[in-house]
C-alpha positions as CSV (number, residue, x, y, z in Angstrom):
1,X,7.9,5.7,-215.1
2,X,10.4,3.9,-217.3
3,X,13.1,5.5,-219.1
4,X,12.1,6.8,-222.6
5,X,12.9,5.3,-225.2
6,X,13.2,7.6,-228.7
7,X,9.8,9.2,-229.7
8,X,7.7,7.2,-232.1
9,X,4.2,8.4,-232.6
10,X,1.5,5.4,-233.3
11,X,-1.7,6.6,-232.8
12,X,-4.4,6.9,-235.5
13,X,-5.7,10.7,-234.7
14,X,-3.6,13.8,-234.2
15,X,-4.9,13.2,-230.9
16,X,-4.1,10.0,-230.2
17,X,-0.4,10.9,-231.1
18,X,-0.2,14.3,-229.0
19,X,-1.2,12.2,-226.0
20,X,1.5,9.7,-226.5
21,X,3.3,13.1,-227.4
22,X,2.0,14.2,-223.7
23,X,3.5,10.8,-222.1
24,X,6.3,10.5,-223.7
25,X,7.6,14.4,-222.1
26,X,6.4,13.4,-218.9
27,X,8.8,10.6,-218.8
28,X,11.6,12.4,-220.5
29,X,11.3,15.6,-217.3
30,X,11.0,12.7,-215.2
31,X,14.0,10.8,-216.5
32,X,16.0,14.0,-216.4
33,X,15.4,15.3,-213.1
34,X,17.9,15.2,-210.4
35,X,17.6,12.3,-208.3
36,X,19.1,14.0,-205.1
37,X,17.9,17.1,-205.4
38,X,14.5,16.0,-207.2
39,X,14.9,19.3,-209.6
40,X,16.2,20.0,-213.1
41,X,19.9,21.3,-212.9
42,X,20.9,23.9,-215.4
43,X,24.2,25.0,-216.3
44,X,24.0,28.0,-213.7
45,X,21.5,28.4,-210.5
46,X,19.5,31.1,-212.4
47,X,18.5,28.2,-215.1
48,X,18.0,25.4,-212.5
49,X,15.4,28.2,-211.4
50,X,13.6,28.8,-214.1
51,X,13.3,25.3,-214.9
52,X,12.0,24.5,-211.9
53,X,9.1,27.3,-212.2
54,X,8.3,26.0,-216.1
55,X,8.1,22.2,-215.2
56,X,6.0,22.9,-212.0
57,X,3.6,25.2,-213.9
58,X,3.1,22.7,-216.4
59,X,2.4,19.8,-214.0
60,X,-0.3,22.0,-212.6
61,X,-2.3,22.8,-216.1
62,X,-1.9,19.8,-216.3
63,X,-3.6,18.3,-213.2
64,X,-3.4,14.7,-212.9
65,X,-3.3,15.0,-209.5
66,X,-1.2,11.9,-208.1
67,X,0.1,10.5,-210.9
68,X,2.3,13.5,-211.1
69,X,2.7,15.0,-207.3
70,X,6.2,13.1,-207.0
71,X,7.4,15.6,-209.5
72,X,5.4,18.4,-208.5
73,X,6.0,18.5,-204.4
74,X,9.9,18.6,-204.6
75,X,10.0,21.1,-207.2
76,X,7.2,23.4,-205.1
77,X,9.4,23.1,-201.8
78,X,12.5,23.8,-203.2
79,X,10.9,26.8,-204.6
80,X,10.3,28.2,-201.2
81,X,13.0,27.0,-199.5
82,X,15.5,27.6,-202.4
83,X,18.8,25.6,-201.2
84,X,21.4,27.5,-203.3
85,X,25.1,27.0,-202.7
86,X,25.4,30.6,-203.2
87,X,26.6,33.2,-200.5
88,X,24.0,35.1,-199.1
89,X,24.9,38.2,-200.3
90,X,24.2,36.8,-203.9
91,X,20.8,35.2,-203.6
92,X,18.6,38.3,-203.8
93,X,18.0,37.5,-207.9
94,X,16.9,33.8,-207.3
95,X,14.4,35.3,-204.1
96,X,13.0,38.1,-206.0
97,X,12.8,35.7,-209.6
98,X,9.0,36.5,-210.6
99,X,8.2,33.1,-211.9
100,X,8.9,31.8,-208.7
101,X,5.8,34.0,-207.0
102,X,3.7,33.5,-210.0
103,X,3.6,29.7,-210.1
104,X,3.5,28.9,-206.2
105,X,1.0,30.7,-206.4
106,X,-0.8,29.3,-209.1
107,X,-0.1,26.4,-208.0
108,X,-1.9,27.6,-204.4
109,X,1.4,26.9,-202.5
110,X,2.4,30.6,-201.8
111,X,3.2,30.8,-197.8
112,X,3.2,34.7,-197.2
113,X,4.9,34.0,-194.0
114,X,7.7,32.8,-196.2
115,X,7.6,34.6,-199.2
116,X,6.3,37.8,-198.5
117,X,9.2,39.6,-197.9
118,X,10.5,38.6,-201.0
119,X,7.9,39.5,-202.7
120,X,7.8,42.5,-201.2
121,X,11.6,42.9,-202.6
122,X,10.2,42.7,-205.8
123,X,7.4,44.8,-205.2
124,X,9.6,48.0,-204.1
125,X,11.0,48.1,-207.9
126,X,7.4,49.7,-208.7
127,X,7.5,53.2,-210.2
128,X,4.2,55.1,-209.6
129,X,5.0,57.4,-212.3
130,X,4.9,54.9,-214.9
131,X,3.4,52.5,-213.9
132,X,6.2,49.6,-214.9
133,X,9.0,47.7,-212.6
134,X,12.4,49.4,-212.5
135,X,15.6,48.2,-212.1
136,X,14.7,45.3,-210.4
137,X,18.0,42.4,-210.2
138,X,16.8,39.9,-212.4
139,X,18.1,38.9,-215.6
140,X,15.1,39.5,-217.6
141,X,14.1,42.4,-219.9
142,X,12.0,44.7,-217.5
143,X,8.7,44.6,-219.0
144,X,8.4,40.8,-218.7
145,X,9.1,41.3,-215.7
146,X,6.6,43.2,-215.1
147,X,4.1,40.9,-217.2
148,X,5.0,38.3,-214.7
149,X,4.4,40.9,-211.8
150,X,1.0,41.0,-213.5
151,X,0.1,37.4,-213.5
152,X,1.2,37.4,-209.5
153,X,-1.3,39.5,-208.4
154,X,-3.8,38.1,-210.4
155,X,-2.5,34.4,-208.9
156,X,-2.9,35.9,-205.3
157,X,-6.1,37.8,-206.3
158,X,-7.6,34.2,-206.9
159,X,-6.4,33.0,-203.4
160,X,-7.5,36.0,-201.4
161,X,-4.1,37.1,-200.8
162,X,-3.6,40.5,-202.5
163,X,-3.4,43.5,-200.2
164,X,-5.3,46.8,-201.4
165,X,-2.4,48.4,-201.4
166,X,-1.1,45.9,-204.3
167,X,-4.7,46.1,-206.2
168,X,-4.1,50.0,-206.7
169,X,-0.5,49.0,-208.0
170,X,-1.8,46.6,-210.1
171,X,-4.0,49.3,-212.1
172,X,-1.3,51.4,-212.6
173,X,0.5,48.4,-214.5
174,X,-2.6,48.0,-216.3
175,X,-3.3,51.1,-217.3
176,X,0.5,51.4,-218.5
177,X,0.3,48.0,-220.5
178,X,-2.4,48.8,-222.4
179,X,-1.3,51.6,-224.9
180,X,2.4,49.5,-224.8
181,X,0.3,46.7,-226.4
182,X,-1.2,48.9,-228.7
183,X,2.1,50.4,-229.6
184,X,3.7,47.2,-230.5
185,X,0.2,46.7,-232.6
186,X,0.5,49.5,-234.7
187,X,4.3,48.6,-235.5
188,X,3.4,45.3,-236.3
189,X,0.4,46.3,-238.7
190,X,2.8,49.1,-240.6
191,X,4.4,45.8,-242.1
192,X,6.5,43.8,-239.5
193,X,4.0,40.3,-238.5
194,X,6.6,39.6,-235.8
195,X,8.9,43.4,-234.6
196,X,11.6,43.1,-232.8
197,X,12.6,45.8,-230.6
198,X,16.1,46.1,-228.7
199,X,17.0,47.9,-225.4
200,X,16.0,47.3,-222.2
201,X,12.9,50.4,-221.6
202,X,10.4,49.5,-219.5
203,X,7.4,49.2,-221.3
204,X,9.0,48.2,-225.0
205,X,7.8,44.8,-226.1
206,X,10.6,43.4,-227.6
207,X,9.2,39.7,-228.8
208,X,6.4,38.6,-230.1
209,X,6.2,36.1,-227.1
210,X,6.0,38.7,-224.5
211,X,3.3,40.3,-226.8
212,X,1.2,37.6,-227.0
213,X,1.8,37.1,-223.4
214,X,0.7,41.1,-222.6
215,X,-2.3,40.0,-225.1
216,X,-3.6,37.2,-222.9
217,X,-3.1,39.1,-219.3
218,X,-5.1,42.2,-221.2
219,X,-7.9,39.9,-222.3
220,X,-7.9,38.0,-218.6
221,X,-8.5,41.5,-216.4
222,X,-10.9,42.3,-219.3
223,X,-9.2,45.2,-220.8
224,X,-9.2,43.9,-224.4
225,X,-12.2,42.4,-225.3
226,X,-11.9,39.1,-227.9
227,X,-14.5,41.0,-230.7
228,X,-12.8,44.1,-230.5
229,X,-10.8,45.1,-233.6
230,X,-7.9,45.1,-232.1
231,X,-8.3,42.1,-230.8
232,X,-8.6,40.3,-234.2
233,X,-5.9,42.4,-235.3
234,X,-3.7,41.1,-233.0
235,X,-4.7,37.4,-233.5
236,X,-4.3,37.8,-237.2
237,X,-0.4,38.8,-236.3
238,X,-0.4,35.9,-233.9
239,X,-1.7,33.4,-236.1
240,X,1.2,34.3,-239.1
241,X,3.6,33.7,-236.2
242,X,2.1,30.4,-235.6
243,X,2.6,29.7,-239.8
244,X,5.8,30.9,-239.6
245,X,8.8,28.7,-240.4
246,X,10.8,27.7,-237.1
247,X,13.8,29.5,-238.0
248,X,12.5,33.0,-238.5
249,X,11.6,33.0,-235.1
250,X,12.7,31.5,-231.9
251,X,11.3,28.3,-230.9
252,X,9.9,29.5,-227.4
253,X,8.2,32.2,-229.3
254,X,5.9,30.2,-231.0
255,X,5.3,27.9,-228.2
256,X,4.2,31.1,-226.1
257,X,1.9,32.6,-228.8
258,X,0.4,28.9,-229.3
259,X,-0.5,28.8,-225.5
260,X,-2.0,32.2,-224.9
261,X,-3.6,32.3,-227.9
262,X,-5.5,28.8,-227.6
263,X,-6.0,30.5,-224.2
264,X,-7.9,33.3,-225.5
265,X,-9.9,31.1,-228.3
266,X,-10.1,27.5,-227.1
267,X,-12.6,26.9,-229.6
268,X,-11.9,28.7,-232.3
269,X,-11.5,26.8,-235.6
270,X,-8.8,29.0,-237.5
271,X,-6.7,28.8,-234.1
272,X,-7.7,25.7,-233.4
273,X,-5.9,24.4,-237.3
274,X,-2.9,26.6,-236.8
275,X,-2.0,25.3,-233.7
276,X,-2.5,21.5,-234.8
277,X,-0.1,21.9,-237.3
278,X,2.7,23.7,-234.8
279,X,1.9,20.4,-232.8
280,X,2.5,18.4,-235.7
281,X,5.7,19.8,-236.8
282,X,7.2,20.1,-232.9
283,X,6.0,16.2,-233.1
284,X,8.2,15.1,-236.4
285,X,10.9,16.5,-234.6
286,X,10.7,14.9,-231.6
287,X,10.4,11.6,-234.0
288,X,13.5,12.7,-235.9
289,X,15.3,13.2,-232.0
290,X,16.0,16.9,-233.2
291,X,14.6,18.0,-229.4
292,X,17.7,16.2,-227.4
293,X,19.5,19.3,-227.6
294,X,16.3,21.9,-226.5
295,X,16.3,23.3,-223.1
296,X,14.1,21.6,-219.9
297,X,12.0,24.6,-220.7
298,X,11.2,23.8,-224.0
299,X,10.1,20.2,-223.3
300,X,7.5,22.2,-220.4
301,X,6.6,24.5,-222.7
302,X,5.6,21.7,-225.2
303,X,3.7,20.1,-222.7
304,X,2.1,23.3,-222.0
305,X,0.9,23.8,-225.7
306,X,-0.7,20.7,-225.3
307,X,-2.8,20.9,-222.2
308,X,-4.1,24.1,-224.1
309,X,-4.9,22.7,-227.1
310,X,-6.6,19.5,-226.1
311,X,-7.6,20.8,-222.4
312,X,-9.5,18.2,-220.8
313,X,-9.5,14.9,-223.3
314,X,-5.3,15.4,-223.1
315,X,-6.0,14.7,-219.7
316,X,-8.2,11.7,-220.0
317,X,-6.2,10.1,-222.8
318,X,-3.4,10.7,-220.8
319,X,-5.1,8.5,-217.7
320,X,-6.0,6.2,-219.6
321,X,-2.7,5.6,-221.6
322,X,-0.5,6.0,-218.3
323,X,-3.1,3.5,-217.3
324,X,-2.4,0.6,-219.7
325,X,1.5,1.3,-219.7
326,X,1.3,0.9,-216.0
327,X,-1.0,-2.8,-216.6
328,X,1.2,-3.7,-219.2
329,X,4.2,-2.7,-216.7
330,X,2.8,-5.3,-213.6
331,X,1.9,-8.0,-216.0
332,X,5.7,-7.8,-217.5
333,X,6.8,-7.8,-214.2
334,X,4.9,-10.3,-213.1
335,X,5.6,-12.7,-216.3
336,X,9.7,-11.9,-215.6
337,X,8.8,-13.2,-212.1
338,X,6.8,-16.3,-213.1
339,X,9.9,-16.7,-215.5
340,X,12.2,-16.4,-212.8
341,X,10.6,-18.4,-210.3
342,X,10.1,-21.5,-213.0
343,X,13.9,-21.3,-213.9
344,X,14.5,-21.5,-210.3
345,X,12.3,-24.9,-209.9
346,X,13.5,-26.0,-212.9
347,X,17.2,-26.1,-211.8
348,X,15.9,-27.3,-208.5
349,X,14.5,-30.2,-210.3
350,X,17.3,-31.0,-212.7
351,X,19.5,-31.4,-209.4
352,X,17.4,-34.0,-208.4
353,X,18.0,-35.9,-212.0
354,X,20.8,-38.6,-211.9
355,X,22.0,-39.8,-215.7
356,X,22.8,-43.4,-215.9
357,X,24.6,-43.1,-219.1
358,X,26.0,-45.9,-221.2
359,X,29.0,-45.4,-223.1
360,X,28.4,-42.7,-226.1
361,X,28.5,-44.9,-229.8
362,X,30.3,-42.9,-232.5
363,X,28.3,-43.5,-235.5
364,X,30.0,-41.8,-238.4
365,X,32.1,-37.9,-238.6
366,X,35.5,-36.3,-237.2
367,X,36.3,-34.2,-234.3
368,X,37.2,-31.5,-237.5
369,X,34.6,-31.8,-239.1
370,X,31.6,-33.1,-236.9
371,X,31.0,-36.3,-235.0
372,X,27.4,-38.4,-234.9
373,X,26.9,-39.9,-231.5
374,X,24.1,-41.9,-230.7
375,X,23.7,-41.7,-226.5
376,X,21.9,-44.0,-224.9
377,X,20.4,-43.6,-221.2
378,X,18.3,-43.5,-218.3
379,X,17.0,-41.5,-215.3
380,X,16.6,-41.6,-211.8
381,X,14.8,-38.9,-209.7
382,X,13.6,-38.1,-206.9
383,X,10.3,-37.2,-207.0
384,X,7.4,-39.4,-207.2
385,X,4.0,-39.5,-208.9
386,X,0.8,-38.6,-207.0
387,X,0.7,-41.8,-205.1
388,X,4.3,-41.5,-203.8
389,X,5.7,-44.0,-206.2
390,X,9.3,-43.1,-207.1
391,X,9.9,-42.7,-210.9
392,X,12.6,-43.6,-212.5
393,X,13.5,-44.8,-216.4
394,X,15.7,-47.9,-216.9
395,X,19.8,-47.8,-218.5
396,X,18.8,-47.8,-222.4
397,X,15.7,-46.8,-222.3
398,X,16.3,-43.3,-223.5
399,X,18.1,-42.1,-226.6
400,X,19.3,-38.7,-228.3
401,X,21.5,-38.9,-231.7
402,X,23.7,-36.0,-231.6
403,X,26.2,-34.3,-233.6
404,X,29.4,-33.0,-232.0
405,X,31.7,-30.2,-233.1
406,X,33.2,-26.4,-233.7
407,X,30.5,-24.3,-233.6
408,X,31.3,-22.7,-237.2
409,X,31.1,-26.1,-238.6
410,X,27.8,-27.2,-237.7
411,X,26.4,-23.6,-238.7
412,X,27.9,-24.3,-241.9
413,X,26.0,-27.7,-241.2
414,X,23.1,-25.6,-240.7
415,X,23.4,-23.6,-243.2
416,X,23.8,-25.7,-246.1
417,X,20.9,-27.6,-244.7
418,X,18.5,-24.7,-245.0
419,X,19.5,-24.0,-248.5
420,X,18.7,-27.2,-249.7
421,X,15.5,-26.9,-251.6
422,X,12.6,-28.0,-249.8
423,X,11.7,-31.3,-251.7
424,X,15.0,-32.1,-250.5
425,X,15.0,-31.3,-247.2
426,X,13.6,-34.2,-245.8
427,X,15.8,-36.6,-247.0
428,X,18.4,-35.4,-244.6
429,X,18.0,-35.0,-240.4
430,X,16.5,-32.1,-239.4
431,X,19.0,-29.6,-237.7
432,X,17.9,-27.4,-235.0
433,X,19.3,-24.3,-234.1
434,X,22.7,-23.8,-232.7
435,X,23.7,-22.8,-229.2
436,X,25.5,-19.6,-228.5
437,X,28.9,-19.5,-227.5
438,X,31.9,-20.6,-228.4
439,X,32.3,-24.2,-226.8
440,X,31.6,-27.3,-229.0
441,X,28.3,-26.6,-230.1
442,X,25.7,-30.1,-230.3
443,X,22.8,-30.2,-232.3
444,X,20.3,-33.0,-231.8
445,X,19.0,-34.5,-234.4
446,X,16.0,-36.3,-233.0
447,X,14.6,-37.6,-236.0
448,X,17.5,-39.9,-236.3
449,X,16.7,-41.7,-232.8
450,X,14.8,-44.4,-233.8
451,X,17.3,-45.1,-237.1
452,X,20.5,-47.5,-237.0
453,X,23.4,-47.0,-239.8
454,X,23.4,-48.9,-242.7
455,X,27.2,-50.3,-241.8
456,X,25.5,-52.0,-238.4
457,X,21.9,-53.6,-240.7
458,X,24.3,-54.8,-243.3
459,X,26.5,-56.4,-239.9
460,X,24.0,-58.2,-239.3
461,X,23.1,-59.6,-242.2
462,X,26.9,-60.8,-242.0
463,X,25.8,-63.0,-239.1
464,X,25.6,-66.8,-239.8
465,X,22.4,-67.4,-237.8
466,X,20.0,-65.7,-240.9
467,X,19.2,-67.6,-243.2
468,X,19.9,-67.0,-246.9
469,X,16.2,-66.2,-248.1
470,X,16.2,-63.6,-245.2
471,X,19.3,-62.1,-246.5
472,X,18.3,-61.8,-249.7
473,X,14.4,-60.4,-248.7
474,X,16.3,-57.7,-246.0
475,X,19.2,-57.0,-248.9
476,X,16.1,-56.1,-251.3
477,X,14.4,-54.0,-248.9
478,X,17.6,-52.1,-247.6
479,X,18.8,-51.8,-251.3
480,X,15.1,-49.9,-251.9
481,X,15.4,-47.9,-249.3
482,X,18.8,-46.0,-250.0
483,X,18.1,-45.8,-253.9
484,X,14.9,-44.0,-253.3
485,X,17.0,-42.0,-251.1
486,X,19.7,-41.2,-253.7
487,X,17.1,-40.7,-256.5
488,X,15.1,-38.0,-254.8
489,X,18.3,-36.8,-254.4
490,X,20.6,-37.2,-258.0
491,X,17.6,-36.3,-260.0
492,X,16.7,-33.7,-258.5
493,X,16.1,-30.2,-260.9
494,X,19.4,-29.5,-262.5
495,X,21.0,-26.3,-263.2
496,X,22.5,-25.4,-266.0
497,X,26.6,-24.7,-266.2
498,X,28.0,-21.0,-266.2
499,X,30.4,-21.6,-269.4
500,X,34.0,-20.3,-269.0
501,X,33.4,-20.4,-264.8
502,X,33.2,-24.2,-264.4
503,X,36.6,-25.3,-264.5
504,X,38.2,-23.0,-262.1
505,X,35.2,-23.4,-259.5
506,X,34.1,-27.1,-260.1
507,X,37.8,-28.7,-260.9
508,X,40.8,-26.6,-260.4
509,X,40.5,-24.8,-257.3
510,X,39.6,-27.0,-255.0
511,X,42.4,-28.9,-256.1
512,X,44.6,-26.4,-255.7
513,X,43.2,-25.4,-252.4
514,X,43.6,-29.3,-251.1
515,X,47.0,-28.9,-252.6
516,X,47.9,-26.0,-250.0
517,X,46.2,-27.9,-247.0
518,X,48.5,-30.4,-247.3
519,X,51.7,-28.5,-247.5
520,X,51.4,-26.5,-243.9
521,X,54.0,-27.5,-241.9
522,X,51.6,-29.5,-239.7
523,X,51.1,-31.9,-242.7
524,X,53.3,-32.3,-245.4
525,X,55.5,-29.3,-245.9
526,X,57.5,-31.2,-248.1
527,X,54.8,-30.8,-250.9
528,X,55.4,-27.0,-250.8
529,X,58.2,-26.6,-253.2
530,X,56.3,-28.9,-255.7
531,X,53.5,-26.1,-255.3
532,X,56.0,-23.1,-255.9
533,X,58.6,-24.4,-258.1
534,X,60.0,-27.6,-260.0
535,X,60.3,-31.4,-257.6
536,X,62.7,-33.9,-258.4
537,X,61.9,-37.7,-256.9
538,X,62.7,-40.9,-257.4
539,X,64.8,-39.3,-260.3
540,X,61.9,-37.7,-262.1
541,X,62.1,-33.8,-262.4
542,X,58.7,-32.4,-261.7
543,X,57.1,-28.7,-262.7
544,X,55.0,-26.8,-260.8
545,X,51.6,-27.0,-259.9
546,X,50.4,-24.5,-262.2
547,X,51.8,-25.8,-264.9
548,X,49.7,-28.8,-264.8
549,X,46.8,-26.7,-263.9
550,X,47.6,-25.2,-267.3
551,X,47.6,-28.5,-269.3
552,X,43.9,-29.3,-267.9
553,X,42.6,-25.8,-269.3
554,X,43.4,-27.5,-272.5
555,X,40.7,-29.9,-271.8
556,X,38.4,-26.9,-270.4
557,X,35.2,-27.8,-273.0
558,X,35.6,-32.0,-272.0
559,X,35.6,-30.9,-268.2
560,X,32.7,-28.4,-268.2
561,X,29.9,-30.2,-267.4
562,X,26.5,-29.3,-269.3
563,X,24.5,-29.1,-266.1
564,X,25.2,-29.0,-262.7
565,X,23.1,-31.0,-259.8
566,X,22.9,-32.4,-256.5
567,X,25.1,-35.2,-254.9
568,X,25.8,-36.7,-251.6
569,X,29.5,-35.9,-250.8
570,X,30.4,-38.2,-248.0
571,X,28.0,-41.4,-248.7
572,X,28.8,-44.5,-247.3
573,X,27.6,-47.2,-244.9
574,X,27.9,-44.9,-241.3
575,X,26.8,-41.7,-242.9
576,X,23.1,-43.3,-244.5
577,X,20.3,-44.3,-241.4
578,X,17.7,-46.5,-241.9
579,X,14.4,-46.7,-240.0
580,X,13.7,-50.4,-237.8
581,X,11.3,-51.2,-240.6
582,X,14.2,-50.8,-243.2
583,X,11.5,-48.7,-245.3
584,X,13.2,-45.0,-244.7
585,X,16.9,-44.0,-244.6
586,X,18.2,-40.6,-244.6
């Protein structure tokens, strides 16, 4: 899978957009997964563990099978085999960690030969008398552990693999569970939706996450049935947690009461609402990239809320979504090959050109301010048509008119020629698009090809051989074509002049900017004290420039013209073309 790229929800449903939701996390646990190890690394081993449990239960409610077993495999094997670089004496948390029974097996990949002492480890923490997990080393408040506990033997249960001596144990637990839950149900009906209990006594739910999660393990060994009252007390507590704003409680919290209780009531409509809109606002903040900073767990969590929420069609849109993106994928790939392997032949091919290039003809510019060239040619190859006949185009044959020069002044060239307005456009070459880089850029101007400057048709008319009726016929027609030319362009729409702006823009400061190209020191320097103080020459005393740009203010009202409009700047013989026929110029 491809790195992701920022979340950005497009689908037209709420379920189209969780399943892109759904794709877009199993990229981003994919992305962020170790690529020695194949695991998620936390800042400390007991992290890297429980991320490794939360991803790999996920994957499994989940259940696409192969798309996802090159996630799910590692994380399952390091499980068992847990390759800590911890001293021996330090790994009995990380081998007695309840998620890690719980999910292998869920995930039907518990090995008793290998785990069974471990679990055992765990196991010995049991107190008979109350029916809860004591003291056990894990950094976990004791009653979710023994929630988790719970869950195992129901996991094993499923597989065939619980001892009786474990099933008598696992009644005790129930039978202490179930007034716990019922404690934490009365504090939360005398007035607190979501209590909050502190200290670490077995038996003491202390978040609403661990309740709901006490609520769902009640309801799947049928100890609390779903129409009992309270049952519905309990969801209506669950369900103002769900409403709840995200900083009142934490995150996880909602997330766990989501799952379990879309658990207990897949289908019910209140539930169903309440959990669509947690989905909703988890999605805006993955589209506002406010999840960067959430834990790997969160991210599995999310994709566990999901799965329960949409159940099997999350699983079909998913397929057929991680379906397309992998089509789209191969024919990418596939079009970056066929570009690659055409570039190649191309370049092949072009080796096999030979120029025969006559001798480049300036037509009109300088090298400062752009060159016309008219390039004449021809081409010799090597390959030959389908009946082996070699093909080849003669010296002169082929032709290119192309203009020459720094790059920033043909995309001023450029420029200026896109703002002309569009009725004028075509009295002017077309220019194409510049090159990148920083080289002398060329833009050809292809529409000029088949055109000749009006300084080479009036040469020939200079020639004695025409006669005088032919000058005077071709003079006519050449004198047509350019004033059409200059019409289109003098009379075009007119603008009107900004009054008291004029002077300064249209007279004096170009001047004065002329002034100061001519005075650096690799033109005239000379000129610069005549710009910045009084001359004398030839035995005249001069003043400065500004005074004389003073004494043509005087004369502002004469010099501001009523209208501004459109002129050629450069015109003359080498900078006008004229078609063979003499009935076009540009």
């Amino acid at each position: 899978m491809p790195t992701p790229l920022p979340f950005v929800a497009t689908g037209g449903t709420e379920a189209h957009k969780n399943t892109e939701l759904a794709v877009y996390l199993l990229r981003y646990l994919e992305q962020k997964r170790d690529p020695q190890e194949r695991i998620w690394r936390g800042e400390r081993g007991l992290r890297t563990l429980q991320y490794a449990c939360q991803v790999l239960e996920a994957l499994y409610e989940l259940n696409l099978r192969g798309l996802t077993n090159h996630l799910a495999e590692p994380a399952a094997n390091w499980l068992i085999a847990l390759p800590l670089d911890v001293p021996p004496e330090d790994l009995r948390p990380f081998r007695q960690y309840p998620s890690r029974f719980k999910v292998l097996a869920q995930v039907g990949k518990f090995d008793p030969a290998r785990l069974m002492t471990d679990f055992d480890g765990l196991d010995q923490h049991f107190d008979p008398a109350t029916g809860w997990l004591r003291d056990a080393p894990i950094d976990l408040h004791p009653t979710l552990v023994a929630l988790i506990w719970l869950d195992t033997l129901a996991q094993l249960d499923a597989h065939s693999l619980l001892a009786p001596e474990y099933r008598a144990r696992c009644d005790q637990a129930l039978a202490a569970l179930n007034p716990a839950f019922d404690a934490w149900l009365a504090q939360a009906a005398g007035g607190q939706p979501s209590p909050e209990q502190t200290g670490l006594r077995p038996g003491d739910l202390t978040n609403i996450g661990d309740a709901s999660y006490a609520f769902e393990l009640l309801g799947r060994f049928g100890l609390l049935k779903l129409e009992s009252e309270r049952a519905e007390a309990a969801r209506q507590i669950f369900l103002t947690a769900l409403r709840t704003p995200s900083d009142k409680l934490r995150r996880s919290d909602r997330l766990y009461v989501g799952i379990h209780l879309q658990q207990r009531y897949p289908q019910q409509a209140e539930v169903r609402g309440a959990v669509q809109n947690l989905l909703t606002e988890i999605r805006l903040r993955y589209e506002g990239d406010d999840c960067q900073r959430e834990p790997i767990s969160y991210h599995a969590l999310v994709l566990r809320l999901l799965i329960a929420h949409h159940g099997e069609a999350l699983r079909t849109g998913l397929l057929e979504k991680l379906w397309a993106d992998s089509l789209a994928s191969v024919e990418a790939e596939q079009r970056q090959e066929q570009a690659l392997l055409e570039a190649e032949f191309a370049s092949l091919i072009r080796q096999t050109i030979r120029v025969q290039l006559t001798t480049p003809q300036r037509l009109t510019g300088t090298s400062a301010r752009g060159e016309v060239y008219r390039v004449r040619f021809g081409l010799t190859t090597e390959s030959t048509d389908e009946h082996g006949t070699p093909l080849s185009t003669p010296r002169d044959t082929l032709r290119l008119i192309v203009k020459k020069g720094p790059p920033e002044v043909l995309a001023r060239a450029i420029q200026r020629y896109g703002a002309l307005p569009e009725p004028l456009q075509h009295l002017f070459a077309r220019h194409t698009q510049l090159p990148d880089g920083h080289a002398p850029g060329y833009l050809i101007m292809q529409d000029l090809a088949d055109m000749q400057p009006l300084s080479e048709v009036l040469g020939q008319l200079d020639r004695p051989v025409i006669l005088a009726e032919e000058k005077g016929r071709i003079a006519a027609q050449v004198a047509g074509a350019v004033s059409t030319v200059l019409h289109g362009l003098h009379a075009s729409d007119r603008r009107p002049s900004i009054l008291g702006h004029q002077l300064d823009v249209v007279y004096l400061a170009p001047m004065a900017d002329a002034l100061e190209r001519l005075a650096q020191p690799q033109a005239f320097p000379e000129l610069k004290q005549w710009l910045n103080g009084p001359l004398s020459a030839n035995r005249r005393r001069y003043r400065p420039l500004d005074w004389y740009l003073h004494q043509l203010r005087r004369y502002e009202a004469l010099l501001n013209p009523p209208s501004l409009g459109f002129v050629h700047g450069d015109c003359h013989s080498r900078n006008l073309m004229l078609s063979r026929d003499l009935t076009t110029c540009r």
